[in-house]
C-alpha positions in Angstrom: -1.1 13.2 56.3 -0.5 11.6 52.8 -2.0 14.0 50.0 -5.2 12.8 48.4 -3.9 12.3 45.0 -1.3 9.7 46.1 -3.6 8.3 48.8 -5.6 7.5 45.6 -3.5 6.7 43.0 -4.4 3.4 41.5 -2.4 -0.4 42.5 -3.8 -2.0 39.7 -4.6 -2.2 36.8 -8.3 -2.6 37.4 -8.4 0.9 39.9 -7.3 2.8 36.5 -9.9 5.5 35.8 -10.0 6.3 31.9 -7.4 5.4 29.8 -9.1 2.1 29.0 -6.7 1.9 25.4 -3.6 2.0 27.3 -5.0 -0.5 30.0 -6.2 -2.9 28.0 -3.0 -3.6 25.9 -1.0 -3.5 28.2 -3.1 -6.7 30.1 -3.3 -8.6 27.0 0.1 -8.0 26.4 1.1 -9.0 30.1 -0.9 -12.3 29.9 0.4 -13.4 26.4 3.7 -12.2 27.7 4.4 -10.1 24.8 5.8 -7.1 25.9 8.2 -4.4 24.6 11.6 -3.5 25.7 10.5 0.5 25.4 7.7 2.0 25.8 6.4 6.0 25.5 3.5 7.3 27.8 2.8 10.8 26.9 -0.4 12.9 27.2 -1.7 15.7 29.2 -0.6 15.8 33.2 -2.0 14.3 35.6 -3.4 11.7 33.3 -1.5 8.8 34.9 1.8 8.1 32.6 4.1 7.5 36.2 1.2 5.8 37.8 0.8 3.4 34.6 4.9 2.7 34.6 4.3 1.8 38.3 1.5 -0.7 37.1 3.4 -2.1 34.0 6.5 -2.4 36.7 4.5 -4.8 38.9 3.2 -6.4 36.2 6.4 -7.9 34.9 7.7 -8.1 38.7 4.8 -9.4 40.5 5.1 -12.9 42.5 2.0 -14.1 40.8 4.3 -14.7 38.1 4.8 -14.4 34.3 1.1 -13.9 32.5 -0.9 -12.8 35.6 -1.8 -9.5 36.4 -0.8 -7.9 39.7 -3.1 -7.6 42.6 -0.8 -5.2 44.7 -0.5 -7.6 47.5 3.0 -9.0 47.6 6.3 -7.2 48.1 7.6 -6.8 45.3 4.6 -4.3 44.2 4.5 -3.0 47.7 7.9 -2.0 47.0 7.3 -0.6 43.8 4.1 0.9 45.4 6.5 2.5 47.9 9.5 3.7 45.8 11.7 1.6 47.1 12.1 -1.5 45.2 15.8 -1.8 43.4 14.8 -2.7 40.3 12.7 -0.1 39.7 14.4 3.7 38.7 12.9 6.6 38.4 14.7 9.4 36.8 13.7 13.1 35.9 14.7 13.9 33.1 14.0 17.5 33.4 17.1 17.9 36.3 19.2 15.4 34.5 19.6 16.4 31.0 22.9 15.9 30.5 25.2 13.1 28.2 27.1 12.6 31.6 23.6 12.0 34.0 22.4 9.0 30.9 25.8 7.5 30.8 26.2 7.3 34.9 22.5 6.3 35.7 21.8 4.6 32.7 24.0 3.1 30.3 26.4 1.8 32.7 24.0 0.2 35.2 21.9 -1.8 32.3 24.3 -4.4 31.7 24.3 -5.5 35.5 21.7 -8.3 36.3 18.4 -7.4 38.5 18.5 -7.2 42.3 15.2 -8.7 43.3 13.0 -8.9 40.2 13.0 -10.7 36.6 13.4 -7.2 35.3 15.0 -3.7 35.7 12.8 -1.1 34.8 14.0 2.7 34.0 11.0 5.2 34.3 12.2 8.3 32.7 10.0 11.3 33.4 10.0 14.7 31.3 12.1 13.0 28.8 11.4 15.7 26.2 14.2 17.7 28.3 17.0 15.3 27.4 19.6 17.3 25.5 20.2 15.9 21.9 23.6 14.1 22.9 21.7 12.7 25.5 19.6 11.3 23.6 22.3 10.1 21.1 23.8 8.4 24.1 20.5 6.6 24.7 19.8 5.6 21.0 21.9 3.0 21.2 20.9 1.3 24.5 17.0 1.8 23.6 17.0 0.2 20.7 19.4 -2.9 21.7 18.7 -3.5 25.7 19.3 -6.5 27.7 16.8 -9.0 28.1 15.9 -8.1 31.4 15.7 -4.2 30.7 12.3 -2.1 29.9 12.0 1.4 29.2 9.2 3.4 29.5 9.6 7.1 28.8 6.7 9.7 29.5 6.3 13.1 28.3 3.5 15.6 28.3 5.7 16.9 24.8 6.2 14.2 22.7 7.1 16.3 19.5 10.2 17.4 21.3 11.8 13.6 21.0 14.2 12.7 18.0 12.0 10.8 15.8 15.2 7.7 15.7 13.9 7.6 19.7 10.3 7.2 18.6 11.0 4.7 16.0 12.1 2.3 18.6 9.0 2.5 21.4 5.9 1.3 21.3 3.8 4.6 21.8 0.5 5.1 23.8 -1.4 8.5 24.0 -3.0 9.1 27.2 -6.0 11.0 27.0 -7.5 14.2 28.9 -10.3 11.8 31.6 -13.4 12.6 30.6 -15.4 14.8 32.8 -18.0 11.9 33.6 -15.3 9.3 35.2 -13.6 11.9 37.1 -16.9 13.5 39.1 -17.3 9.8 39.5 -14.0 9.3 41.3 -14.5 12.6 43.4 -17.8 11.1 44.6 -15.9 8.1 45.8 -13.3 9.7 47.5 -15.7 12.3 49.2 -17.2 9.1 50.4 -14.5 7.0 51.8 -12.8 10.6 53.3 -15.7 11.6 55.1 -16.6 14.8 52.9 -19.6 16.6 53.0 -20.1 18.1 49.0 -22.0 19.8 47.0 -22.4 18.7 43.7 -21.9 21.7 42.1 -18.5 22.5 44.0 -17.9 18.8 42.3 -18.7 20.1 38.9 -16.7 23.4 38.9 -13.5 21.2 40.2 -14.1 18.9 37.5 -14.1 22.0 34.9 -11.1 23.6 36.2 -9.1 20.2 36.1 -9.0 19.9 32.2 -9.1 16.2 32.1 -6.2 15.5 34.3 -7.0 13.4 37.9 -4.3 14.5 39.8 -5.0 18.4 39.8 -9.3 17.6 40.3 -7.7 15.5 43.8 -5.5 18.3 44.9 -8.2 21.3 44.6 -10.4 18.4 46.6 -8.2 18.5 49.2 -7.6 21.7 49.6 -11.2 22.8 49.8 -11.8 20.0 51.9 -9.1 21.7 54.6 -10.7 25.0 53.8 -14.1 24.1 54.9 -13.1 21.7 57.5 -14.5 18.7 56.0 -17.1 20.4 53.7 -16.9 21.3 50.0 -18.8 24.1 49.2 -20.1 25.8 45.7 -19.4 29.1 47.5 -15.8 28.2 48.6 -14.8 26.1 45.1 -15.7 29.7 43.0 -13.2 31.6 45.6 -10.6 29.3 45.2 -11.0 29.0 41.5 -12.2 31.8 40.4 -15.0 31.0 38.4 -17.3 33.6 37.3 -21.0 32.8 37.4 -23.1 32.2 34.2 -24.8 35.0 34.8 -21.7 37.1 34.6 -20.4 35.7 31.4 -23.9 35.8 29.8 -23.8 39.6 30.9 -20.3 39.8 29.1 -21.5 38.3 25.9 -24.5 40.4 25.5 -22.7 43.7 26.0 -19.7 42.7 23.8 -22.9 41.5 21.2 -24.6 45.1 21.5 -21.0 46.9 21.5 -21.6 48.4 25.0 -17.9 49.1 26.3 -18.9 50.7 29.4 -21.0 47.6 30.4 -17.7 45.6 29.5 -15.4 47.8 31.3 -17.8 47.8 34.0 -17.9 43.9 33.8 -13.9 44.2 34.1 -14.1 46.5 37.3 -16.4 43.9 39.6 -14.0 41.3 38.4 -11.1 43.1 39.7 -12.8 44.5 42.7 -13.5 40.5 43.7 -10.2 39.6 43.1 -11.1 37.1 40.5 -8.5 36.0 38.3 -8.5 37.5 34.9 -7.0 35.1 33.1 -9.3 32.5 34.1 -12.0 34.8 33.3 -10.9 35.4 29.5 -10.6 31.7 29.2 -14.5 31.2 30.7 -15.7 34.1 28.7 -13.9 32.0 25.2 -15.6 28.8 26.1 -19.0 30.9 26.2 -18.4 32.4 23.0 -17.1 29.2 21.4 -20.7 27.5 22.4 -22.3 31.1 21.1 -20.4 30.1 18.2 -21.7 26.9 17.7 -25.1 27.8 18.2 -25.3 30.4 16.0 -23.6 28.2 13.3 -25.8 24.9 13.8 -28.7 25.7 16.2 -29.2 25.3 19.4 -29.8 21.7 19.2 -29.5 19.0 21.8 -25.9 17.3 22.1 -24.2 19.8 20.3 -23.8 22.2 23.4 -23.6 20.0 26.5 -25.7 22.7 28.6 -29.4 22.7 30.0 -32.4 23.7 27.9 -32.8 27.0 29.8 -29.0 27.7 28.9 -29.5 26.9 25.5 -32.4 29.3 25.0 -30.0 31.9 26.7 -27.3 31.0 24.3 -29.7 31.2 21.2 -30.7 34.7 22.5 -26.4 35.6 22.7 -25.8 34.3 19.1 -29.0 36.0 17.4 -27.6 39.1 19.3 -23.7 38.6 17.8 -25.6 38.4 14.1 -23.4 36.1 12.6 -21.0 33.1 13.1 -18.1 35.8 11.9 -18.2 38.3 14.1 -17.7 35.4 16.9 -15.1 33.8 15.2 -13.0 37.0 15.0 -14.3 37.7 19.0 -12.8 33.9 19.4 -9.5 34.3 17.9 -8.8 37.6 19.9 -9.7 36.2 23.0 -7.5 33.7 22.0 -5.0 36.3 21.6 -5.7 38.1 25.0 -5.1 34.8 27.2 -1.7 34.3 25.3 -0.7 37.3 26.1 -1.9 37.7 29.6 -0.2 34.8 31.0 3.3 36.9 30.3 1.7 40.3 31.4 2.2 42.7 34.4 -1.3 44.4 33.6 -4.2 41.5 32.6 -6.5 44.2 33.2 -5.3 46.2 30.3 -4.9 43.4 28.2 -8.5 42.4 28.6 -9.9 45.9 28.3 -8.2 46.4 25.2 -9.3 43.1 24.2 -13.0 43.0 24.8 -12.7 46.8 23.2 -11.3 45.2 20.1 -13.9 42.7 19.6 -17.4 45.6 20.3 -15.6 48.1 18.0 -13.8 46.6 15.2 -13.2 50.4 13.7 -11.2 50.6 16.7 -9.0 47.9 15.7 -6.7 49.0 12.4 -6.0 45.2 11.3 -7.3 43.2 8.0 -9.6 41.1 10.0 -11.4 43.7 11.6 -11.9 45.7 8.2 
């Protein structure tokens, strides 16, 4: 069985979801036949920089010809589609960092003319893991190519590439899909696949994905195998899990009123549920960062995406903290905490201490807490 988020990836230009920027110059620039010789696609994962080198590929191979976009239909993007068209390499850069890997799979193949296509194309993933000769090796190649040679190099770390390699691509940011257009696509696919769903299963996969299309398909899936065909609220918070509101609201209050034995308390259901602490100290930051917000400008309307009930309850939480300080200091250490509890063999120590911390600042012997 193919995996959802390949099932779905998009064949053309027009099935992209999000990253309308990058889409739309790279059509005009297809139909005025204008493009680059390099290009850079970095961004978050998942976001869709291989799947948009796939596209750009069939683009300047399609049979349609030169200055027409591709449909998908003929075989030279059904070979591209597959992975299997010779004109078309894929290389990671992240197992082949080395001066010796550009030179053999790179420089010394560019010269040779195309197999099939008008074009070789060299899609380098991770290329932020090139070592710094490697990327000497390339300069030269990059910024001089053949004719019938495009680069297009993605990275989810673009500060990491020389800036003489930057200075020669043309560079697009993809960004993090909104949460709108990918609750949208999970609808769809839910659809065409048969699922039964509830909406707010939907909404907590959405959350945990972070803007990236690929990880909200493959937490899909595998609730869809879980349930046999159904995605449930119940079975999305297991997987993931997500702490109800009520929880975190009951967290915020107690750290607001400084009552450590409802936080440690808080701590020892979390841990007797097996939930994940980490992803609790990250859902217990984004509730103080609205806290924060509200407290600082209101609870107003568009400034806290949330329900009116949860923005009264909010309102209630900040009025309780006193001030905007005390949750930016509560804000920075739960920062902090989810830094260091990704390294961690105790989490719940590290949280414990943590929520401590931020209830009794005499507790904590630093400048910011005097």
């Amino acid at each position: 069985m193919e995996s959802l988020y390949r099932k779905y990836r998009p064949q053309t230009f027009a099935d992209v979801v999000g990253q309308q920027h990058v889409v739309g110059t790279l059509e005009r620039a297809v139909l005025e036949g204008r493009q680059s010789h390099a290009y850079l696609f970095c961004g978050p994962r998942g976001t869709g920089k291989t799947t948009m080198a796939r596209l750009l590929a069939k683009a300047l191979m399609c049979e349609r010809g030169a200055g027409q976009l591709p449909d998908g239909s003929c075989e030279q993007c059904r070979l591209i589609a597959a992975g299997k068209h010779p004109d078309v390499y894929e290389l990671d850069a992240a197992s082949r960092t080395g001066v010796d890997n550009v030179r053999e799979e790179i420089i010394n193949s560019v010269g040779y003319a195309p197999v099939r296509g008008r074009y070789k194309l060299y899609i380098i993933d991770e290329v932020h893991m090139l070592t710094t000769t490697a990327f000497n090796a390339l300069l030269k190649t990059l910024e001089e190519p053949p004719s019938h040679v495009v680069f297009v190099l993605c990275t989810t770390d673009p500060q990491k590439i020389p800036a003489t390699i930057l200075s020669r691509v043309q560079r697009f940011d993809f960004h993090a899909i909104a949460h709108e257009d990918i609750l949208h696509q999970l609808q769809k696919v839910c659809q065409q696949e048969g699922f039964g769903y509830d909406p707010a299963a939907l909404e907590l996969v959405v959350r945990h994905a972070r803007g990236g299309m690929r990880d909200a398909l493959s937490t899909l899936e595998q609730l869809s195998v879980f349930g046999g065909g159904q995605v449930s609220a119940e079975a999305a918070r297991d997987l993931l899990g997500e702490v109800s509101g009520a929880q975190l609201a009951q967290t915020s209050l107690a750290l607001a009123r400084r009552d450590v034995a409802a936080l440690f308390g808080e701590v020892a259901t979390l841990v007797d549920a097996g939930r994940d602490l980490l992803q609790f100290s990250r859902e217990l930051a984004a509730r103080l960062r609205d806290c924060y917000v509200v407290a600082a400008v209101g609870a107003r309307p568009g400034v806290v995406d949330l329900p009116e009930d949860e923005l009264r309850a909010l309102d209630e939480e900040a009025a309780a903290f006193g001030s905007p300080d005390r949750l930016s200091r509560a804000l920075g250490i739960m920062g902090d905490a989810s830094r260091e509890m990704r390294t961690a063999t105790n989490q719940r120590l590290v949280l414990e201490v943590a929520l401590t911390r931020i209830a009794r600042p005499k507790s904590d012997l630093t400048l910011d807490a005097l």
